[in-house]
C-alpha positions in Angstrom: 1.2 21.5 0.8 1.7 18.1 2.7 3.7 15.5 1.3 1.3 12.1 1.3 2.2 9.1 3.2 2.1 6.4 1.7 0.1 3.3 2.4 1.4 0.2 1.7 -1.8 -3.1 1.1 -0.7 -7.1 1.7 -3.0 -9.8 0.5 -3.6 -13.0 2.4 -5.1 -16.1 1.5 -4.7 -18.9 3.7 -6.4 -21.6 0.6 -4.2 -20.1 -2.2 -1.7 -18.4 -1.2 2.3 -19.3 -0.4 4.5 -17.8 2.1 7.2 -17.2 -0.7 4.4 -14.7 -2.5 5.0 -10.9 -2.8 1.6 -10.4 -0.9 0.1 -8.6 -4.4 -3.5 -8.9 -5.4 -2.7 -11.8 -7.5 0.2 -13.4 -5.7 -0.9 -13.1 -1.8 0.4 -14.5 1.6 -0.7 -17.5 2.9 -0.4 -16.4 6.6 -1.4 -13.3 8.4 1.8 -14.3 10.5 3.7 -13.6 7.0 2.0 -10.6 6.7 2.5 -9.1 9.8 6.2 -9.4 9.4 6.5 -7.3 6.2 4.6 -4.5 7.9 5.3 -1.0 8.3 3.1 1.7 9.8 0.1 2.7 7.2 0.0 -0.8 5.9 -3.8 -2.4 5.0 -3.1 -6.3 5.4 -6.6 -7.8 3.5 -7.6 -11.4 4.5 -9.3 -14.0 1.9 -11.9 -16.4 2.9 -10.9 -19.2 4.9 -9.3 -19.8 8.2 -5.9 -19.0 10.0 -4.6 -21.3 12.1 -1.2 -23.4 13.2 -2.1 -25.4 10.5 -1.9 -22.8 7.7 1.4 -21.4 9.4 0.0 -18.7 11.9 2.3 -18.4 15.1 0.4 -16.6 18.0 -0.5 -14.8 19.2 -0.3 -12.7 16.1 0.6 -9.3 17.6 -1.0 -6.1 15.2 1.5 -3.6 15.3 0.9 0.3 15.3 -1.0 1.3 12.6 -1.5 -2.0 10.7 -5.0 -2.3 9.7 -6.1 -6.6 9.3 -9.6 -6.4 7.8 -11.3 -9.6 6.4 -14.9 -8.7 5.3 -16.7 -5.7 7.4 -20.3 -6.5 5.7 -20.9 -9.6 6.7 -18.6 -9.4 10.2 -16.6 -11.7 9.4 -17.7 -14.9 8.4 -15.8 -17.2 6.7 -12.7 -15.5 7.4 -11.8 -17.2 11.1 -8.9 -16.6 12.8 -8.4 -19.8 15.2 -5.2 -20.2 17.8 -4.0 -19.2 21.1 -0.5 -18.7 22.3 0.9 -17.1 25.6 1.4 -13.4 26.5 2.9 -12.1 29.9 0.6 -9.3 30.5 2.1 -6.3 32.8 -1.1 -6.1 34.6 -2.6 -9.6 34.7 0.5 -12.2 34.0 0.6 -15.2 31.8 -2.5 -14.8 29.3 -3.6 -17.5 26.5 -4.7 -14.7 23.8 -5.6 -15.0 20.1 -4.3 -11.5 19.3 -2.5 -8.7 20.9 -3.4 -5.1 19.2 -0.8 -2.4 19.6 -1.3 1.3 19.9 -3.3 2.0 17.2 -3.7 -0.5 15.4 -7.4 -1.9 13.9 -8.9 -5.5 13.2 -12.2 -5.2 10.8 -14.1 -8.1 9.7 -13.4 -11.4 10.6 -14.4 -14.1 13.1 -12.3 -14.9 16.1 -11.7 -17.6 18.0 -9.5 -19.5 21.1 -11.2 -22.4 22.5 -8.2 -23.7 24.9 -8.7 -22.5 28.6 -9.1 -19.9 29.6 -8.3 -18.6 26.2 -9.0 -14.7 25.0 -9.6 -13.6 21.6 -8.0 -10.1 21.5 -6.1 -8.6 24.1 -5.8 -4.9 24.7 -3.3 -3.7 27.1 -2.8 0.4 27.6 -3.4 0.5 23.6 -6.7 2.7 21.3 -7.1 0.3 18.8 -10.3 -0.2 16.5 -12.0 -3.4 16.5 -14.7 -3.3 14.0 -17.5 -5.5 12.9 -15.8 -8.6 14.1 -17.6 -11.7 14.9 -16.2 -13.1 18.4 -17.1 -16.7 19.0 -16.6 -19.4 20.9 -13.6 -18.5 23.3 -13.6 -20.6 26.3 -13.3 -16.8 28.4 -13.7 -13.6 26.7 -13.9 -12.1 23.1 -11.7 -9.0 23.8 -10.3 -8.5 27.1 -9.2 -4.5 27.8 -6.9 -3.6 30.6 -4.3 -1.2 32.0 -4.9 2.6 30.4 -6.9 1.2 27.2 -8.6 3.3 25.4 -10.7 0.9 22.7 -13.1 1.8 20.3 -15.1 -1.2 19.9 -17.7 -0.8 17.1 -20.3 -2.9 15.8 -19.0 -6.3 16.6 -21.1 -9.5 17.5 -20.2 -11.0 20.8 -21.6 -15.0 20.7 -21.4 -18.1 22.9 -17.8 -16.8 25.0 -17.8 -18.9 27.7 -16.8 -16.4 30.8 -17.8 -13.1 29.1 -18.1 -11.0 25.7 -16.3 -8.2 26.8 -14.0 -7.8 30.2 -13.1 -4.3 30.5 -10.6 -4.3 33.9 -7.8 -1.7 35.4 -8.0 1.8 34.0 -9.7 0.9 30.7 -11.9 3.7 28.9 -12.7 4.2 25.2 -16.0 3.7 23.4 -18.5 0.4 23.3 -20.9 1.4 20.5 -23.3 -0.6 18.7 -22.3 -4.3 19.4 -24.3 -7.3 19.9 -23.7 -9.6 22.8 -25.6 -12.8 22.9 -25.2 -16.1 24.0 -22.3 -15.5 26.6 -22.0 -16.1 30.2 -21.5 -12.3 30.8 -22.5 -9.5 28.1 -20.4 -7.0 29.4 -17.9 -7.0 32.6 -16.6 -3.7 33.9 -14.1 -4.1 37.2 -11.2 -2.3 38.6 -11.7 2.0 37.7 -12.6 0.9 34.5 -14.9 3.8 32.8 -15.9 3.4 29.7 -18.9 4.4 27.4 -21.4 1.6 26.6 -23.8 2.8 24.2 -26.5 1.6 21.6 -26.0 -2.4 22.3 -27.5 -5.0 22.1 -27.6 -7.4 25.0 -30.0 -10.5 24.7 -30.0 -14.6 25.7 -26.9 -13.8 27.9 -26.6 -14.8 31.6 -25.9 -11.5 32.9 -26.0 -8.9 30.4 -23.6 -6.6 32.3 -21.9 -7.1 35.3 -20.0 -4.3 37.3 -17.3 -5.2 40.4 -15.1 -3.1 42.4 -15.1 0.6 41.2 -16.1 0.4 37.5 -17.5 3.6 36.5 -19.2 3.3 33.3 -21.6 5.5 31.5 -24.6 3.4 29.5 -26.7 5.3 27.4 -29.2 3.8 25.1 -28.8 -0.2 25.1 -31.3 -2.6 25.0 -30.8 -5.2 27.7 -34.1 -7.8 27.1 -34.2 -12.0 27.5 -31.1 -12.6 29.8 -31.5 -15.5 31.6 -30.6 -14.4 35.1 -30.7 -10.5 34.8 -30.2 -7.0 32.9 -27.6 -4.7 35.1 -25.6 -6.5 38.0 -23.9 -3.6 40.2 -21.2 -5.3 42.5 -18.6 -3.7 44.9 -18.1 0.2 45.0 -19.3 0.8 41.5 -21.4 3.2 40.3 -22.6 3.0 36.8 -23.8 6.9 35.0 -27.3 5.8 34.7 -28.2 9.5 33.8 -28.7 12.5 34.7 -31.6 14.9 35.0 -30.2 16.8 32.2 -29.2 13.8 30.5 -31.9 10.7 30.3 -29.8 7.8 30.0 -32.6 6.2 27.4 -31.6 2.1 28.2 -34.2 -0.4 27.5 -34.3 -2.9 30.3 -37.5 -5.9 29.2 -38.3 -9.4 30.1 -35.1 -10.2 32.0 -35.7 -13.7 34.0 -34.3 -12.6 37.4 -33.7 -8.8 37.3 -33.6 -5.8 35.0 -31.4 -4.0 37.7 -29.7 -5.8 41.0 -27.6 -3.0 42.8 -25.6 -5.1 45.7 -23.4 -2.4 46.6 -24.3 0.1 49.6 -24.7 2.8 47.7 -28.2 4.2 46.3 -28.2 4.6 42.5 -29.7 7.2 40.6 -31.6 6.0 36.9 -33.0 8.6 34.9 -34.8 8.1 31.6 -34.5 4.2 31.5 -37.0 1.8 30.8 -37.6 -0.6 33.8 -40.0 -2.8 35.3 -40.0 -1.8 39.1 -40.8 -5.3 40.4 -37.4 -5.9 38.3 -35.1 -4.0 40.3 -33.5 -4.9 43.2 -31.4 -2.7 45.6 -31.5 1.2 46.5 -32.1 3.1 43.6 -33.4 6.2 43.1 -36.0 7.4 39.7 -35.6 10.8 38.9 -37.2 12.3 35.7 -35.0 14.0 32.8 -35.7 18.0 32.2 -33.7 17.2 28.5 -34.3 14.8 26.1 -31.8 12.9 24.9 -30.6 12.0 21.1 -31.1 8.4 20.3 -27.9 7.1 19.6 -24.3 8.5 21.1 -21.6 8.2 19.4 -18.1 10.0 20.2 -14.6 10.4 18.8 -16.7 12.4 16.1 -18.6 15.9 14.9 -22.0 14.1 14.7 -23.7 11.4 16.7 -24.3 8.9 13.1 -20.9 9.0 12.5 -18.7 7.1 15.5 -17.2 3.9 13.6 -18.5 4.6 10.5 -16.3 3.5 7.8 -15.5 6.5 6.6 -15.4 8.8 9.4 -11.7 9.8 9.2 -12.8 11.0 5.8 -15.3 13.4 6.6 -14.2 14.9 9.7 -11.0 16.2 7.5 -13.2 17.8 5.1 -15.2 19.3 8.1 -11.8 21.0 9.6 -11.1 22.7 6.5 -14.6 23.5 6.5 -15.4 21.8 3.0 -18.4 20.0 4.1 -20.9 20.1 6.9 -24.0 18.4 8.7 -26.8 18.8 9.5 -28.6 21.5 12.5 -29.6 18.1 14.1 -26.2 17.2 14.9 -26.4 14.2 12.0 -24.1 14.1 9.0 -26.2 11.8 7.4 -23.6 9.7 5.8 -25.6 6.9 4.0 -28.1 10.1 2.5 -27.4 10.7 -1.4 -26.5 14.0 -2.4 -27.8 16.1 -5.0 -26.1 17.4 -8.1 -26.3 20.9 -6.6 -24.8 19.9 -2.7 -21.9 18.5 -5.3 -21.6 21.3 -6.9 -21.4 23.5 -3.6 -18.8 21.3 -1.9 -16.5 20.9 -4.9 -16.5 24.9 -5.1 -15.1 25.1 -2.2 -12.6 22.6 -2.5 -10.8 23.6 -6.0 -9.4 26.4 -7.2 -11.5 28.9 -9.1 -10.6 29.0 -12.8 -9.5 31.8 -14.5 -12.4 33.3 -16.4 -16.2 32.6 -17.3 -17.0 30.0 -19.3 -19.8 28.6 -19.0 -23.4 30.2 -19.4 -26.5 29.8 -16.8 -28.5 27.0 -17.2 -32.0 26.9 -17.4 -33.4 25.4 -14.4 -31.0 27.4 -12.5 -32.3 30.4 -11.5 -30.1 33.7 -9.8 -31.4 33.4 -6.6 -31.1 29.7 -6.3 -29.0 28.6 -3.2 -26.2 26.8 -5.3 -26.3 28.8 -8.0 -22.3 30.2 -7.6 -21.1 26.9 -6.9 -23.0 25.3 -9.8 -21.9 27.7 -12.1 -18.1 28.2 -10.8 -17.3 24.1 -10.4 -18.9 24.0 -14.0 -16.5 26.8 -15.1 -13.4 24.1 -13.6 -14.5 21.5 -15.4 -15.9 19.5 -12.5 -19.3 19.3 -14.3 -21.5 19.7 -16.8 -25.2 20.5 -18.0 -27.5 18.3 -20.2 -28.1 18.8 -24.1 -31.3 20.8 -23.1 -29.3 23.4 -21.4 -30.7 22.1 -17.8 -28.6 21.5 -14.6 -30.9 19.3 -13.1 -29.7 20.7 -9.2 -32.0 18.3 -7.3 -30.8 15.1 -9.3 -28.7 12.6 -7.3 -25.4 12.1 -8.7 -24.4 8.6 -9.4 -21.1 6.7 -8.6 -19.6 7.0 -11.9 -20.7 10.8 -12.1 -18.6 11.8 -9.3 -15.3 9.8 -10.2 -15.7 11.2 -14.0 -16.3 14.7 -12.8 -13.2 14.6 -10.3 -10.9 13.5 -13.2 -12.0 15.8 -15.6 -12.1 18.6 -13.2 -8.5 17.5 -12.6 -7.6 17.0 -15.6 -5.5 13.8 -15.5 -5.1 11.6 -18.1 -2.7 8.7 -19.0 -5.6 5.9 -18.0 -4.4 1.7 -18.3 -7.8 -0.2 -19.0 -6.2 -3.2 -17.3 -6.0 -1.7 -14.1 -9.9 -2.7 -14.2 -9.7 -5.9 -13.9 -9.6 -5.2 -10.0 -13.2 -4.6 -10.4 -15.5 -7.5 -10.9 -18.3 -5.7 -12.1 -16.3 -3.6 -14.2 -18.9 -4.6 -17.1 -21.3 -2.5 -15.9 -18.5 0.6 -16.4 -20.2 2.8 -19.4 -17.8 3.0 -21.9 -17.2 6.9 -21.9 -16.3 6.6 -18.3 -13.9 3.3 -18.3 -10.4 5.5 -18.9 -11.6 8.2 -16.5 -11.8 5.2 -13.5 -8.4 3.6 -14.7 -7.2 6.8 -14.1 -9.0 7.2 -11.0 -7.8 4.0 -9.6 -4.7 4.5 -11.0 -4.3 7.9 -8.7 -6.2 5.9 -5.5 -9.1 8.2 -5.9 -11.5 5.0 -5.5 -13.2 4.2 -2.3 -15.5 0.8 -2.0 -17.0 0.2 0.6 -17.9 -2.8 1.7 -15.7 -4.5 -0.7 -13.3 -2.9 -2.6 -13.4 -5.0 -5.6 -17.4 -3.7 -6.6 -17.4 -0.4 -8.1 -21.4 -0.1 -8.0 -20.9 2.9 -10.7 -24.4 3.3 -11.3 -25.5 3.3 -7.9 -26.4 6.8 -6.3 -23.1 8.1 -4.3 -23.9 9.0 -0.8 -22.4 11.7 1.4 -19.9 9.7 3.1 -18.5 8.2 -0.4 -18.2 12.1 -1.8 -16.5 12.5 1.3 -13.9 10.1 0.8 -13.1 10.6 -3.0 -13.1 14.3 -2.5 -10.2 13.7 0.3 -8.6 11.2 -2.1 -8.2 13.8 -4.7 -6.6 16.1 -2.2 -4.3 13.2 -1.0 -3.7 12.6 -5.0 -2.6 16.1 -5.7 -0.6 16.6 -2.7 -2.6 18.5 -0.6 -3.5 16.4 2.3 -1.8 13.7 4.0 -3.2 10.1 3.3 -5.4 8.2 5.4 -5.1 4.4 5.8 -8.2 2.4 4.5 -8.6 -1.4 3.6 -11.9 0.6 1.3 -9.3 2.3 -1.2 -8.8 0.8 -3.9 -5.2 -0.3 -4.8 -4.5 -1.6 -8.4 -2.2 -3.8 -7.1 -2.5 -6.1 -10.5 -0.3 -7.6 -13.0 -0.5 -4.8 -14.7 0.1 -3.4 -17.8 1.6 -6.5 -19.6 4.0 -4.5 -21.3 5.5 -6.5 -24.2 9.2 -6.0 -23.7 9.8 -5.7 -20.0 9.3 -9.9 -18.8 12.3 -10.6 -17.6 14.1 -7.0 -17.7 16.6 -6.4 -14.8 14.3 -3.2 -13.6 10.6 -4.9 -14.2 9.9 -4.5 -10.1 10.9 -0.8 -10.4 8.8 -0.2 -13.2 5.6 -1.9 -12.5 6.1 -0.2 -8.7 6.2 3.0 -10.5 3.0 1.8 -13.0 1.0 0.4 -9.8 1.5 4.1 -7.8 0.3 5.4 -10.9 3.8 7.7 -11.8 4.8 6.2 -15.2 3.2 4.6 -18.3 3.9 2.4 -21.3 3.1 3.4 -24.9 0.1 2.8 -27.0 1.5 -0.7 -28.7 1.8 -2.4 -25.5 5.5 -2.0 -24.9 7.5 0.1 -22.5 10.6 0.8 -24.0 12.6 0.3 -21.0 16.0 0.9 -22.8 15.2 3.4 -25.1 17.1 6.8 -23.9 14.5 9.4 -21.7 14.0 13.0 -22.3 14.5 15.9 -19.9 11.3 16.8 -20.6 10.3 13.1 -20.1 12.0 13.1 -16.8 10.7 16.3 -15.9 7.0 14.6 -16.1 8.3 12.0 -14.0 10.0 13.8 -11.1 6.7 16.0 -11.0 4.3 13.9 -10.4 6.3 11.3 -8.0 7.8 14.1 -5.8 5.4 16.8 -6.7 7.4 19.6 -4.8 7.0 22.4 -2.7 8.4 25.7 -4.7 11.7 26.2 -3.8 12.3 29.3 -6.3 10.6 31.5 -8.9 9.1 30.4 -11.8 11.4 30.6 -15.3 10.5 31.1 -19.0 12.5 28.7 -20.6 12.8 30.2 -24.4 12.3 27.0 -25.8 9.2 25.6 -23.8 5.8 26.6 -25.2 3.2 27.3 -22.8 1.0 24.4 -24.3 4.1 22.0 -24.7 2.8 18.9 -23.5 5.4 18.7 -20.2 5.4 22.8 -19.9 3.7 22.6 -16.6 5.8 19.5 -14.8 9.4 21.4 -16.4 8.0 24.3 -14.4 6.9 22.3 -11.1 10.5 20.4 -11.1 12.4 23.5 -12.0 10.9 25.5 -9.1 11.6 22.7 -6.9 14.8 22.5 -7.3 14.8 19.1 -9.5 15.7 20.8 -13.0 17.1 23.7 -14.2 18.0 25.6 -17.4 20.9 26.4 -19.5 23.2 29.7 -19.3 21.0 30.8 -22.9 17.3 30.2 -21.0 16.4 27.3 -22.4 15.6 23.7 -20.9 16.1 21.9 -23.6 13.3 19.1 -23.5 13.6 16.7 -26.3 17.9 16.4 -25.2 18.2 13.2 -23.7 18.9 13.2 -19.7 22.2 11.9 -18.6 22.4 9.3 -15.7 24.6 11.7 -13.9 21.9 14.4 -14.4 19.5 12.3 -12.6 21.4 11.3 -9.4 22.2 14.7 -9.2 18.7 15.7 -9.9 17.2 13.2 -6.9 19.8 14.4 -4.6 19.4 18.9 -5.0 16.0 17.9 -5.1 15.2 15.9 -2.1 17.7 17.8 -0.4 19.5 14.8 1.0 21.9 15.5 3.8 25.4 15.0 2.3 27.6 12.2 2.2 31.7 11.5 2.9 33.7 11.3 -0.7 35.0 8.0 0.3 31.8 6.1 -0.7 32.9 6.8 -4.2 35.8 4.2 -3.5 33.0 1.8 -4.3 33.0 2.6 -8.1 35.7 1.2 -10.5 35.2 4.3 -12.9 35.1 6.9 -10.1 37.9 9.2 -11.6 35.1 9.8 -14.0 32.7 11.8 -12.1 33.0 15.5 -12.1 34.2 17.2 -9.6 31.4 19.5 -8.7 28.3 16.0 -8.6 31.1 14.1 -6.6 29.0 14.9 -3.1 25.8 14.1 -5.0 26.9 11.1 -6.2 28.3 10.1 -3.0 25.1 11.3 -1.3 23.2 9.1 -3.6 24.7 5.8 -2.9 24.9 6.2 0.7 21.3 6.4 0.5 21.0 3.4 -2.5 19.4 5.5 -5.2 22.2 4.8 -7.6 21.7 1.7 -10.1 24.4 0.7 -12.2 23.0 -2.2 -14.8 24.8 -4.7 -15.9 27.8 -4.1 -13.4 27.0 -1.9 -9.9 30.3 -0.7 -9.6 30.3 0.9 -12.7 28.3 4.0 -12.5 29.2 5.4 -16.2 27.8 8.7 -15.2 27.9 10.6 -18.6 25.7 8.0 -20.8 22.1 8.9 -21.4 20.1 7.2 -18.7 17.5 4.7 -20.2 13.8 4.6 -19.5 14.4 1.5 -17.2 17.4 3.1 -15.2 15.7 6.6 -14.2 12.4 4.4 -12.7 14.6 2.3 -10.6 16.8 5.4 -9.4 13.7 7.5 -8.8 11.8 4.5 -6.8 14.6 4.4 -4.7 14.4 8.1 -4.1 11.1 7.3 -2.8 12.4 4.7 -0.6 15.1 7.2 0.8 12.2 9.6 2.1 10.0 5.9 3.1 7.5 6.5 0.6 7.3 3.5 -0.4 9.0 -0.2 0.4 12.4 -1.6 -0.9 12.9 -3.8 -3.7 15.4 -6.1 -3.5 18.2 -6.1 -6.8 21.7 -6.4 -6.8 22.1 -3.3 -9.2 21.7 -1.1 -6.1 24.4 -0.1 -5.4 25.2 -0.1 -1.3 28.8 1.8 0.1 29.8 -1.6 1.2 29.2 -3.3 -2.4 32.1 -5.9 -3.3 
């Protein structure tokens, strides 16, 4: 089992949001520059119409660190959501720069407009980085849109390239990495590859520039498949020593060179050039170069850093290719995966088989319209047996069916068997109206446990739409992320509940409200059916059992016990187990656990600590409590453990730990929160009931 990573989502809105904000949903940023500087690693930073500037508090150039992902709006590249500004970078390879943006190792910007109209100005700058820059509008930068340079390695995906005044692209140095599917119109230069720059230019578009491409030096790129037509001097410009991969006779390079004003291909340099399987007008090219045929024929798109050739910056590519290395889902003999393709009720069926565990037992019967022989018929009838899904009131399957939206999130959390759904959660949807009603607590509970994936926008649910292959592909991996199976994979497409939500009647107000709507939001803890959440009412150890299981859900660290007094259908039986054999919980000297007593707070640091197996802490931090010569002897370490790492918190007074009262509701959410912040799974809150070794 692999413990998930948590991914952390800011909101920014430069019309209505404030600086001073928490960055939620409802109470975002109002600068990216904000943003930025409450990032960690896995965090999604989402953009809101309108545009980023000096004047709105940006400071450039915004540098996107490692891992951050900025996405504005992917469908419609970006407009409305401009970033505008320039600010100086000292580049190691290329000195004092003017850049909009500077994108760190592997860091991503998705969906939104960019532009630097000072001098010489860039928009994004990538130096010796493998970023993502993804449907992105680039416009108006008085030199290039992106600039690459030292040992980049890019993926540069979908993006439109308009109106720069020097060049779209300038790839220089040692730069690689992948150039698929953009559009470059407008600019002085499409494309310009210098240096030993080599990288893969594939499946663009290149129209109404000057020069669509333009090589220098000894750039050594591959272009497959572009279509180069209407530049008002020429297509391919090959300058210098450089020698661009125009294909192979095993491997037709398939570009489209038409109605260029000048020239489809100009090669300057001294060397002859060898173009196989491209579409030009002979009186169009200029230079030595030589037309060989192709013996293969070639796919008709390229795409790499993938399993299939549809799939290279597709939005959900991470997705699939980890259900394709456990071998949970395939392609197609083509080399496709098809993502956009619905799937059947049967393909559903067959994948979810082989994802779950097989129940225990038979029971459910054939259905009627599935016969023995029938390809799916196992997997229809053992995902059936687990709950995953059901037949109709006629006793059919209905295997060639697609499966809608809604089917699949319904089926995953019945299969799963979670419950505890908050309606309000669905206010993040804003066509939640169109949720039927037997299916609105199964996609609370769903969102709840980040089992949702919208794309292009996160907020429409589309349940009655016809899921596609790519979208099964990502809720599927979201339920193993969910149940601790698989590590978690950053996505602006997931959909985080971060709402105002629930609005629990007695917790405005209360000194642990930020631990416990944290803990709500992550889905780990719940209110009661009136609305209120009891935040000082005394918790259970079974209650506390529940909780420890599903925040830390741990790997078994020793055999299973029958505790006498836990029933096998007792309604925490299974999470007393899963904390016990983790080393969370444990029994009494008689066998028995003991549920409805309440749990001490003493219990619970001590819990947090065996548990997480924190590395141990000197005595002397216990100085920091008044009422130390109250703590036992044998949790002394613990306890000192435990505020070393901040996971004690003493309410009213934090140097009075009190360790033998019952813990409250209120107190074991903030301690266990800020066990997850001790193994950074999640962020800090600030309080001043934590207590710290150097407290007052």
């Amino acid at each position: 089992m692999v413990t998930s990573t948590l991914v952390t989502t800011f909101y920014v809105n430069s019309v209505q949001g404030n600086d001073a904000n928490a960055g939620s949903r409802l109470s975002p940023f109002k600068s990216l520059t904000r943003a930025l500087k409450a990032s960690t690693k896995s965090t999604i930073i989402q953009l809101g119409p309108g545009t980023y500037s000096t004047v709105t508090g940006e400071v450039f150039p915004l540098m996107i660190p490692a891992g951050v992902i900025v996405v504005g709006n992917e469908a419609s590249k970006g407009a409305g959501i401009v970033i505008i500004g320039n600010g100086a970078y000292q580049s190691p390879s290329f000195g004092m720069q003017n850049i909009t943006l500077l994108l760190q190792e592997d860091a991503s910007l998705r969906g939104v407009s960019v532009i630097n109209t000072t001098s010489k100005g860039t928009g994004v700058w990538i130096e010796s980085t493998a970023p993502t820059v993804a449907n992105n509008t680039f416009i108006n930068c008085a030199r290039e849109g992106v600039f690459t340079t030292g040992a980049a390695k890019p993926a540069i995906l979908d993006n439109v390239f308009l109106q720069n005044a020097a060049s779209g692209l300038t790839m220089a140095r040692n730069s690689k990495g992948e150039v698929l599917r953009n559009v470059f119109q407008k600019n002085a230069l499409g494309i310009a590859i210098s240096d030993s720059a080599a990288p893969l230019v594939a499946n663009n578009k290149l129209s109404e520039n000057q020069t669509a491409i333009a090589l220098s030096r000894d750039a050594r790129p591959v272009l497959r498949q572009n279509i180069i037509t209407n530049n008002t001097q020429g297509g391919l410009l090959v300058n210098g020593n450089a020698i661009p991969d125009l294909g192979s006779t095993q491997d037709a390079a398939g570009n489209v060179f038409r109605d260029n004003k000048e020239f489809d291909l100009q090669n300057v340099t001294s060397q002859q050039l060898v173009s196989v399987g491209n579409q030009l007008n002979p009186i169009q090219v200029k230079g030595a170069v030589d037309f060989l045929s192709a013996t293969v024929e070639s796919a008709s798109q390229v795409s790499v850093g993938t399993s299939f050739y549809d799939l290279g910056g597709h939005w959900a590519a991470a997705f699939v290719e980890a259900l394709v290395s456990k071998n949970l889902i395939s392609g197609f003999p083509d080399g496709s995966f098809s993502p956009n393709a619905p799937i059947t009720r049967a393909q559903y069926a067959a994948i979810i088989a082989k994802t779950f565990p097989p129940p225990n037992g038979s029971k459910v019967s054939n259905f009627t319209d599935v016969k023995p022989d029938y390809w799916a018929a196992s997997a229809i009838l053992r995902a059936a047996n687990m709950g995953f899904i059901s037949g109709f009131p006629d006793g059919t399957f209905r295997p060639g069916q697609n499966l809608t939206r809604i089917q699949a999130i319904v089926s995953i959390v019945n299969g799963l068997k979670w419950s505890g759904g908050n309606p309000n959660v669905l206010s993040v949807y804003r066509d939640r109206a169109q949720i039927p009603s037997y299916a609105t607590n199964a996609v609370a509970i769903a969102t709840q446990k980040l089992l949702v994936v919208n794309y292009p926008k996160a907020e429409q649910l589309e349940p009655l739409r016809d899921i596609n292959r790519a979208e099964v592909a990502a809720i599927i991996y979201q339920a193993l992320v969910a149940i601790g199976q698989e590590k978690a994979i950053a996505s602006p497409y997931i959909v985080n509940p971060d709402v105002d939500i629930p609005s629990f009647s007695d917790l405005k107000g209360h000194w642990a409200e930020a631990f416990i709507r944290a803990l709500v939001s992550m889905g780990l803890t719940t209110g009661f059916a009136d609305g209120s959440y009891q935040p000082d009412k005394p918790m259970t150890r079974a209650q506390y059992a529940a909780l420890v299981a599903s925040a830390f859900n741990p790997t078994p660290k020793r055999p299973a016990i029958d505790f006498t007094d836990v029933a096998k259908d007792f309604w925490a039986a299974k999470a007393i187990q899963i904390a016990a054999m983790g080393g969370f919980v444990s029994g009494f000297s008689d066998r028995t656990f003991r549920p409805d007593q309440n749990v001490q707070r003493l219990q619970v640091v001590v819990s947090l600590v065996n548990g997480l197996a924190l590395p141990a802490a000197d005595n002397d931090t216990l100085l920091v409590y008044s009422d130390r010569n109250a703590i036992p002897e044998y949790a002394r370490k613990a306890v000192a453990t435990a505020t070393q790492q901040q996971i004690a918190v003493n309410y009213p007074d934090p140097k009075q730990l009190v360790p033998v009262r019952e813990a409250t509701r209120a107190e074991v959410a903030a301690m266990v929160y800020q066990a997850l912040v001790a193994i950074q799974r999640t962020t800090a809150i600030k309080s001043p009931y934590i207590v710290s070794h150097t407290t007052n």
